[in-house]
N, CA, C and O atoms as a Tinker XYZ file with bonds, in Angstrom:
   312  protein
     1  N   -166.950000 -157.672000  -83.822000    73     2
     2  CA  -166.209000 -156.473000  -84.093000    64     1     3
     3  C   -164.749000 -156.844000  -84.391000    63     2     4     5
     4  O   -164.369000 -157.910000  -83.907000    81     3
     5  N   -164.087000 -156.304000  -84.935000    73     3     6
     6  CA  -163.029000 -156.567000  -85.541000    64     5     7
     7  C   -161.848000 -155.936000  -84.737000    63     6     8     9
     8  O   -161.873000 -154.766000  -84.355000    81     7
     9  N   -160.709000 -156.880000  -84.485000    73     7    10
    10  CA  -159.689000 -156.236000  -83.694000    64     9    11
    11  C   -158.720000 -155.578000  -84.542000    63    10    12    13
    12  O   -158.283000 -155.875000  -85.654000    81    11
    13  N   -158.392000 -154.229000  -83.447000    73    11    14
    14  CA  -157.429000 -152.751000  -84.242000    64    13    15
    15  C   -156.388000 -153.419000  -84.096000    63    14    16    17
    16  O   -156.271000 -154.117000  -83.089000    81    15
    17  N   -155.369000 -153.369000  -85.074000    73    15    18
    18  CA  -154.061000 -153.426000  -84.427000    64    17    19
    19  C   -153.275000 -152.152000  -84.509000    63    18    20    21
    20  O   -153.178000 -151.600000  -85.605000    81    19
    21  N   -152.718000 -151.647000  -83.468000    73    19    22
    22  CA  -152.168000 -150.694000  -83.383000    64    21    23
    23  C   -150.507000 -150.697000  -83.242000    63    22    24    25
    24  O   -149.784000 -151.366000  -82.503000    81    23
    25  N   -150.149000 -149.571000  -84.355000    73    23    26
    26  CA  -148.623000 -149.869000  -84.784000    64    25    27
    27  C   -147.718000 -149.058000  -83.308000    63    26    28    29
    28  O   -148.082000 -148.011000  -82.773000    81    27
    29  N   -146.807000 -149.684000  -83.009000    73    27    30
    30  CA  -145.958000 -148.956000  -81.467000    64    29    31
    31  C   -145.142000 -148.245000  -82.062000    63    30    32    33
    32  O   -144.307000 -147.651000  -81.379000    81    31
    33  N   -145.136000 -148.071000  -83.720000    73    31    34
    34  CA  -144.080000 -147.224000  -84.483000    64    33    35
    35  C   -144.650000 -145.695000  -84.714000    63    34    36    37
    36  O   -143.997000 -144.668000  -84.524000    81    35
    37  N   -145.708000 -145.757000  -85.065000    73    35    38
    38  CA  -146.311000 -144.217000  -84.943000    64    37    39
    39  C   -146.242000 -143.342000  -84.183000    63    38    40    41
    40  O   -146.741000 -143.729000  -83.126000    81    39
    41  N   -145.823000 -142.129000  -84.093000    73    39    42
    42  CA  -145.715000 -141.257000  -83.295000    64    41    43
    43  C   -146.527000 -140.387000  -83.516000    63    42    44    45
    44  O   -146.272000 -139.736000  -84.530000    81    43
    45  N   -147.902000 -139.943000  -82.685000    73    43    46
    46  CA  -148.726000 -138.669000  -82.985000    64    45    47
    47  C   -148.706000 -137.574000  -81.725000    63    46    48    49
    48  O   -148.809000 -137.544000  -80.498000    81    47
    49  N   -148.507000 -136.715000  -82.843000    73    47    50
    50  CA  -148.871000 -135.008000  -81.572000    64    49    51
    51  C   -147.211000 -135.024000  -81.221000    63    50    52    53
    52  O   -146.455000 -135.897000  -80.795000    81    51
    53  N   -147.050000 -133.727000  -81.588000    73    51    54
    54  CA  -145.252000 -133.199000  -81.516000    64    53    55
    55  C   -145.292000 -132.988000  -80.083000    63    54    56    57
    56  O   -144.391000 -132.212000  -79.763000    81    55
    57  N   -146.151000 -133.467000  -78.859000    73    55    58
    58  CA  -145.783000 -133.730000  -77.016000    64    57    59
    59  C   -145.120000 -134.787000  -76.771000    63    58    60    61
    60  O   -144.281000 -135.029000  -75.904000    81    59
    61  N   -145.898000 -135.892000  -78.253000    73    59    62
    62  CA  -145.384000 -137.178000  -77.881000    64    61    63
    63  C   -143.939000 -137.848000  -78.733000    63    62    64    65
    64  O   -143.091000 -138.697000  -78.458000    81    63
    65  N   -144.184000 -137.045000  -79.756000    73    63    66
    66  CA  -142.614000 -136.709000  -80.571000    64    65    67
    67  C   -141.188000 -136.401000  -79.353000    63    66    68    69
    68  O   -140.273000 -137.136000  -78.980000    81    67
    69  N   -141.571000 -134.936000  -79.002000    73    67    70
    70  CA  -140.510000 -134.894000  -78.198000    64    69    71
    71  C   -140.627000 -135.608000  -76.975000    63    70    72    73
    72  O   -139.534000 -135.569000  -76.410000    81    71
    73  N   -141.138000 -135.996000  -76.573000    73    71    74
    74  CA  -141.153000 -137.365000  -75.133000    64    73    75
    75  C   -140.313000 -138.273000  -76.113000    63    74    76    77
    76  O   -139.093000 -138.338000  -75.961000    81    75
    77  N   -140.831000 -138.847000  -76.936000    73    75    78
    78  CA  -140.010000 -139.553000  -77.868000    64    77    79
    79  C   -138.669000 -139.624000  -77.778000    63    78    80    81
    80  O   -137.924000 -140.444000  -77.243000    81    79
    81  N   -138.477000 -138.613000  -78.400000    73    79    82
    82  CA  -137.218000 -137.947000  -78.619000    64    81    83
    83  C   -136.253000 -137.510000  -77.623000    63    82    84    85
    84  O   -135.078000 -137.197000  -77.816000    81    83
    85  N   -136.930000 -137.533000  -76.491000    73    83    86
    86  CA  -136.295000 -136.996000  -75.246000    64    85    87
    87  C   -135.648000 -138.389000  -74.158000    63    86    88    89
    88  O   -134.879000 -138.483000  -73.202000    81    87
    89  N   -136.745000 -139.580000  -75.235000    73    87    90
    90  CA  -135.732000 -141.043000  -74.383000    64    89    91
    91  C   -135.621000 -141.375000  -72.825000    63    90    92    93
    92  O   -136.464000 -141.384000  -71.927000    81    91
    93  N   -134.251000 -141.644000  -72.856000    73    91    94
    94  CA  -134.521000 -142.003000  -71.577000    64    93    95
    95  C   -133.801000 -141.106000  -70.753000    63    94    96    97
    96  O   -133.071000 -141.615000  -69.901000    81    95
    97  N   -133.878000 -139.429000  -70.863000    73    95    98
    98  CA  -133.975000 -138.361000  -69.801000    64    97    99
    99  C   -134.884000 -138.426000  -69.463000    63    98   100   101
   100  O   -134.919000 -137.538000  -68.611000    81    99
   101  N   -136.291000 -139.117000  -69.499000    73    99   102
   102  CA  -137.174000 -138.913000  -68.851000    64   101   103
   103  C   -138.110000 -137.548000  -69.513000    63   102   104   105
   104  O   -139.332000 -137.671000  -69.428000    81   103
   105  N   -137.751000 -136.708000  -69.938000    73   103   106
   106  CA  -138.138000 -135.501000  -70.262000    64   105   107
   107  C   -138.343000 -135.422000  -71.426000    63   106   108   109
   108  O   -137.575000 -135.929000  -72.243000    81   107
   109  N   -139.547000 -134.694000  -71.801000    73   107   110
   110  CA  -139.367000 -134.226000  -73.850000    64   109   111
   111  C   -138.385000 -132.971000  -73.940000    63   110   112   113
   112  O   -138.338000 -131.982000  -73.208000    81   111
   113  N   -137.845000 -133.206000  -74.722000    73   111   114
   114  CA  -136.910000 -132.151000  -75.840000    64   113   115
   115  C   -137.763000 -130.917000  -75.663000    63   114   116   117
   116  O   -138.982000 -131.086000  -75.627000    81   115
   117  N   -137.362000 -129.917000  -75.570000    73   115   118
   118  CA  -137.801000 -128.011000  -75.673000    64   117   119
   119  C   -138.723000 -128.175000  -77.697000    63   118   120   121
   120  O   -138.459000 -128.717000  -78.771000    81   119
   121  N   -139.537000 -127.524000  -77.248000    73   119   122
   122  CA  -140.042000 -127.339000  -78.545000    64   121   123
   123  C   -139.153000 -126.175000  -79.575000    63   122   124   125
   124  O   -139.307000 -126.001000  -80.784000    81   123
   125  N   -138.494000 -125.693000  -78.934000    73   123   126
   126  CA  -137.241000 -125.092000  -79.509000    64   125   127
   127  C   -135.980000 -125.755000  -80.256000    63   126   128   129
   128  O   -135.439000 -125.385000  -81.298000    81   127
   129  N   -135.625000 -126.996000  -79.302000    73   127   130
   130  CA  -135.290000 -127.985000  -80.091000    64   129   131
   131  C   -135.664000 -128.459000  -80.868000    63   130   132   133
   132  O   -134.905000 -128.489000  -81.837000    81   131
   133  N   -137.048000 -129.161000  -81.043000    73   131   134
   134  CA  -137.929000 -129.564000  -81.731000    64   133   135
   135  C   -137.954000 -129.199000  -83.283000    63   134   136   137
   136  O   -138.025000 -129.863000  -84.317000    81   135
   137  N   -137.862000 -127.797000  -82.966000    73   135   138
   138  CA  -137.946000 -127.222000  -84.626000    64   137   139
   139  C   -136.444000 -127.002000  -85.046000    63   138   140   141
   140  O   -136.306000 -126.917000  -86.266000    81   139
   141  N   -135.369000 -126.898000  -84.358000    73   139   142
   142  CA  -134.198000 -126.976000  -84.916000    64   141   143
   143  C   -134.077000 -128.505000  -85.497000    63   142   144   145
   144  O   -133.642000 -128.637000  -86.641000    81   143
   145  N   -134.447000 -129.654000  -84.745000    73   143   146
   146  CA  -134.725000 -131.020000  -85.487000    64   145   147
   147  C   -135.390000 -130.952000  -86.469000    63   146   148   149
   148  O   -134.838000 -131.485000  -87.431000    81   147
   149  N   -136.505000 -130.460000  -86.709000    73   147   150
   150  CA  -137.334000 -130.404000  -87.684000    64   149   151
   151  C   -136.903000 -129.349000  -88.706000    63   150   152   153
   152  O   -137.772000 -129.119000  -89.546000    81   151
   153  N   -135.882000 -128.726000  -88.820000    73   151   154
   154  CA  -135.109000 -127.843000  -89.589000    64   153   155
   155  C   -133.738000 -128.621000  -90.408000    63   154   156   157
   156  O   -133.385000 -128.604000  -91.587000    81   155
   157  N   -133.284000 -129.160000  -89.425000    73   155   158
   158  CA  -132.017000 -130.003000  -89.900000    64   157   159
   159  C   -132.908000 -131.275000  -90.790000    63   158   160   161
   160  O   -132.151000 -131.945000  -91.493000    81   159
   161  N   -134.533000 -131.734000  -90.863000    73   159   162
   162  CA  -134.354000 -132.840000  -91.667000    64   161   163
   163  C   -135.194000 -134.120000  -91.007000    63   162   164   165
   164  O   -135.429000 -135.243000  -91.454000    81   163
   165  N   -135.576000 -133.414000  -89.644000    73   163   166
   166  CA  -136.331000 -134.380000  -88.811000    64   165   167
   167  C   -137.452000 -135.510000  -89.182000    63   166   168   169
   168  O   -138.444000 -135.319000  -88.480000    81   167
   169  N   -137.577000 -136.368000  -89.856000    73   167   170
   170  CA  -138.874000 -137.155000  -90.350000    64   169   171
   171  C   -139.678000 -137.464000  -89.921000    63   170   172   173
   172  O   -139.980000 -138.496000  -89.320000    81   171
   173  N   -140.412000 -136.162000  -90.291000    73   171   174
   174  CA  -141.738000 -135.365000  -89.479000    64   173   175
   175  C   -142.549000 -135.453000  -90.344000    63   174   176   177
   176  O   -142.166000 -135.779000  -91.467000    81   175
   177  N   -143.986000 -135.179000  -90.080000    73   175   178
   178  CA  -144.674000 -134.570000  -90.849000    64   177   179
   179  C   -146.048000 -133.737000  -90.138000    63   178   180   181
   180  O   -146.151000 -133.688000  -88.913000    81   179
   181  N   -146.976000 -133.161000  -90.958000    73   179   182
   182  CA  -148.131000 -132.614000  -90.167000    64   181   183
   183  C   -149.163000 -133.666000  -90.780000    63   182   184   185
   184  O   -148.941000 -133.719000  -91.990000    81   183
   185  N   -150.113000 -134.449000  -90.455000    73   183   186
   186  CA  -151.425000 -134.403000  -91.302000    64   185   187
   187  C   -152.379000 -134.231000  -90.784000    63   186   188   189
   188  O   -152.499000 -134.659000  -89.636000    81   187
   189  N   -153.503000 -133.500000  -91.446000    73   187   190
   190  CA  -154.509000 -133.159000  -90.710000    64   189   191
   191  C   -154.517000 -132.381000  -89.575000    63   190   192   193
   192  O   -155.532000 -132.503000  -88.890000    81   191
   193  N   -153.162000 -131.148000  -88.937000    73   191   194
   194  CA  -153.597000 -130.444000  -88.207000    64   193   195
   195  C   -152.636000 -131.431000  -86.899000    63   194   196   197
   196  O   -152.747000 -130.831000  -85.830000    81   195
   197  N   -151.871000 -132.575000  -86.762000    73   195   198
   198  CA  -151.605000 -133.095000  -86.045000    64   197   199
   199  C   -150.181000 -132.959000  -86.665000    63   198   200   201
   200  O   -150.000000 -132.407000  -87.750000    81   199
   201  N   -148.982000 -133.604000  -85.760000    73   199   202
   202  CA  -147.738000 -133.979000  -86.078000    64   201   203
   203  C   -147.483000 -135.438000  -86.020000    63   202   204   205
   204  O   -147.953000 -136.030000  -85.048000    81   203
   205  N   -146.667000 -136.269000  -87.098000    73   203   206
   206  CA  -146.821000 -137.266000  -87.358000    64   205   207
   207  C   -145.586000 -138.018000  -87.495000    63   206   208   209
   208  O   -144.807000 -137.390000  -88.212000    81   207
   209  N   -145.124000 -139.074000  -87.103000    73   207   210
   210  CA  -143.409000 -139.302000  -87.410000    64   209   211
   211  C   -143.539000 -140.841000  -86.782000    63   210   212   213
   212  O   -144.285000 -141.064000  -85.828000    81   211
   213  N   -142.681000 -141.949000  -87.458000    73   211   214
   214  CA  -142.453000 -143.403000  -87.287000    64   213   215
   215  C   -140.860000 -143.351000  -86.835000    63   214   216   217
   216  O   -139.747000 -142.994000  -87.223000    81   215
   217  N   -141.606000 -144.005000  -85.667000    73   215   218
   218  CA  -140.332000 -143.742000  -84.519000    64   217   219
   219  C   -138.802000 -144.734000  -85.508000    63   218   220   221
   220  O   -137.610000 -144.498000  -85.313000    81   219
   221  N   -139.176000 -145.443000  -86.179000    73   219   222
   222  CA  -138.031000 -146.279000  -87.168000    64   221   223
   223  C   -136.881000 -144.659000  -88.243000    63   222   224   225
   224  O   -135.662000 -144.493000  -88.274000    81   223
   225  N   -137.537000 -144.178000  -88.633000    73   223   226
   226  CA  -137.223000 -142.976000  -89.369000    64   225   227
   227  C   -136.501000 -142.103000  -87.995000    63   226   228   229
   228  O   -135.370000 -141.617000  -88.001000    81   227
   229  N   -137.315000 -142.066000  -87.047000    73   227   230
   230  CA  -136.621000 -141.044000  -86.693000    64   229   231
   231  C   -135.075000 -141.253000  -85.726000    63   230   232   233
   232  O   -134.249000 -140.380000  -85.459000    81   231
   233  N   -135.052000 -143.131000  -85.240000    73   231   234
   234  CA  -134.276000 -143.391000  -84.884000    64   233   235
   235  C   -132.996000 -143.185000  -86.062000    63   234   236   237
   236  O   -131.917000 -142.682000  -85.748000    81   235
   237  N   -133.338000 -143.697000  -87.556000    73   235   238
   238  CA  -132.151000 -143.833000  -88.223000    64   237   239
   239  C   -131.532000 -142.285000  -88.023000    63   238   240   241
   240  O   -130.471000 -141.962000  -87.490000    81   239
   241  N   -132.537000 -141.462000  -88.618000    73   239   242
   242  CA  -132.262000 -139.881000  -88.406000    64   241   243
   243  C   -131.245000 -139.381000  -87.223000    63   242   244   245
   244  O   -130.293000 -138.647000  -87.488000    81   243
   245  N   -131.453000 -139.721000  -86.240000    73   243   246
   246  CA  -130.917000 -139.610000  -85.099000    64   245   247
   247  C   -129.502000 -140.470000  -85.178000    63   246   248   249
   248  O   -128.520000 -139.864000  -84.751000    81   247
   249  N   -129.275000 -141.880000  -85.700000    73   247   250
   250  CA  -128.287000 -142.131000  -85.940000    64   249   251
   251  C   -127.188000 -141.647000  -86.610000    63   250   252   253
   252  O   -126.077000 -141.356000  -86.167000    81   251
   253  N   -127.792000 -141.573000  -88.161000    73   251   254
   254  CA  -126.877000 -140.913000  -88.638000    64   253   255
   255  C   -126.681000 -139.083000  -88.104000    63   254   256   257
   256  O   -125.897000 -138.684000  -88.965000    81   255
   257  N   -126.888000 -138.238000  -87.463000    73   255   258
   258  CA  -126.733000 -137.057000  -87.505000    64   257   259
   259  C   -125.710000 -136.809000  -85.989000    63   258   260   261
   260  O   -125.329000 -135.791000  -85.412000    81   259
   261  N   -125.525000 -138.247000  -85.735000    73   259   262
   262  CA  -124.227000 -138.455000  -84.897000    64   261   263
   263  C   -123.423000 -138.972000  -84.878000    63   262   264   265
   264  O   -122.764000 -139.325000  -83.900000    81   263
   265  N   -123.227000 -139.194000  -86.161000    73   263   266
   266  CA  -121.957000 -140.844000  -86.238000    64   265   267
   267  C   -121.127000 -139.607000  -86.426000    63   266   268   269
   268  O   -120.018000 -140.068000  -86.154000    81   267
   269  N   -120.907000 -138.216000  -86.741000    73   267   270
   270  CA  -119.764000 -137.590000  -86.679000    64   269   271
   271  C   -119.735000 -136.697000  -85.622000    63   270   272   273
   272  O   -120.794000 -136.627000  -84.999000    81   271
   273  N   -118.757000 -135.940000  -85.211000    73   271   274
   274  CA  -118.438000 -135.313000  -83.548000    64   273   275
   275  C   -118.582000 -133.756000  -84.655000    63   274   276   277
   276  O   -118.350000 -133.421000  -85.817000    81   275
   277  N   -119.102000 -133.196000  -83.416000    73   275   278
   278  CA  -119.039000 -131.221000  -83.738000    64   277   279
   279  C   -117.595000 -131.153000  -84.500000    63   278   280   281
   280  O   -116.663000 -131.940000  -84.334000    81   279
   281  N   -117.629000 -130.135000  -85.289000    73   279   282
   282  CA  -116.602000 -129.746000  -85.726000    64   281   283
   283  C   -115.875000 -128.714000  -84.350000    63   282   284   285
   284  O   -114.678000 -128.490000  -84.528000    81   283
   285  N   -116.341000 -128.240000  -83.350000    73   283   286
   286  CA  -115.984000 -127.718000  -82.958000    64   285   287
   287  C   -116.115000 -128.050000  -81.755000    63   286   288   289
   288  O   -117.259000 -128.170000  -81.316000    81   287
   289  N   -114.485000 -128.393000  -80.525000    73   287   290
   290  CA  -115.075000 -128.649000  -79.173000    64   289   291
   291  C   -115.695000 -127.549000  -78.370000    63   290   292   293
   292  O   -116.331000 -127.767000  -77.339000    81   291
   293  N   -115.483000 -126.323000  -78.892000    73   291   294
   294  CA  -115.797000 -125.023000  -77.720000    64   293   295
   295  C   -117.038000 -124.579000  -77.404000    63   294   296   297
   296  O   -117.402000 -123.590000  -76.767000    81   295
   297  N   -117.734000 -125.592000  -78.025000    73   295   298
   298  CA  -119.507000 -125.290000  -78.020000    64   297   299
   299  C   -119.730000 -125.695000  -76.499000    63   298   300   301
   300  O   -119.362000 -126.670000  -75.844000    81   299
   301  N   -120.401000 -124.679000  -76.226000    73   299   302
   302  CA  -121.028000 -124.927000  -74.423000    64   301   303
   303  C   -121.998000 -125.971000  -74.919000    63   302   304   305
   304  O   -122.453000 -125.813000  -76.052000    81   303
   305  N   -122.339000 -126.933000  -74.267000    73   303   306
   306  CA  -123.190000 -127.873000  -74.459000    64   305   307
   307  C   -123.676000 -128.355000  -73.205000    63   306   308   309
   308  O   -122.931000 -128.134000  -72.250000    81   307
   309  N   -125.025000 -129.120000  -72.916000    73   307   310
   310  CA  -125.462000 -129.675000  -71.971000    64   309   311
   311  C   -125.130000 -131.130000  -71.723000    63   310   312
   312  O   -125.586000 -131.708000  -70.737000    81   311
């Protein structure tokens, strides 16, 4: 039988997206978040009824959408 190799870059099922995404809080991201990420540009996808995303994409994503500070400090934030 032939050995799988399985990629550690794939991300399947938007539970394991936001666990993903949620790092090292320990916690996944609000699926509320989730779709505001996935609104701003998130490199996501669906196939087949599943959610789909390569954790490489979504790190750059995440990079760049912070190399600049809020335009605004007065935002209540967590």
């Amino acid at each position: 039988m032939a050995q799988v190799i399985r990629s550690p870059h794939i991300i399947w099922t938007m539970e394991a997206l936001r666990e993903y995404i949620g790092g090292l809080s320990g916690k996944a991201i609000s699926i509320a978040r989730f779709n505001k990420l996935v609104e701003r540009g998130l490199p996501v996808t669906i196939i087949d009824g599943s959610w789909c995303g390569h954790a490489e994409n979504i790190e750059q994503f995440m990079k760049a959408g912070t190399r600049t500070p809020p335009r605004s400090r007065d935002i209540e934030a967590e």
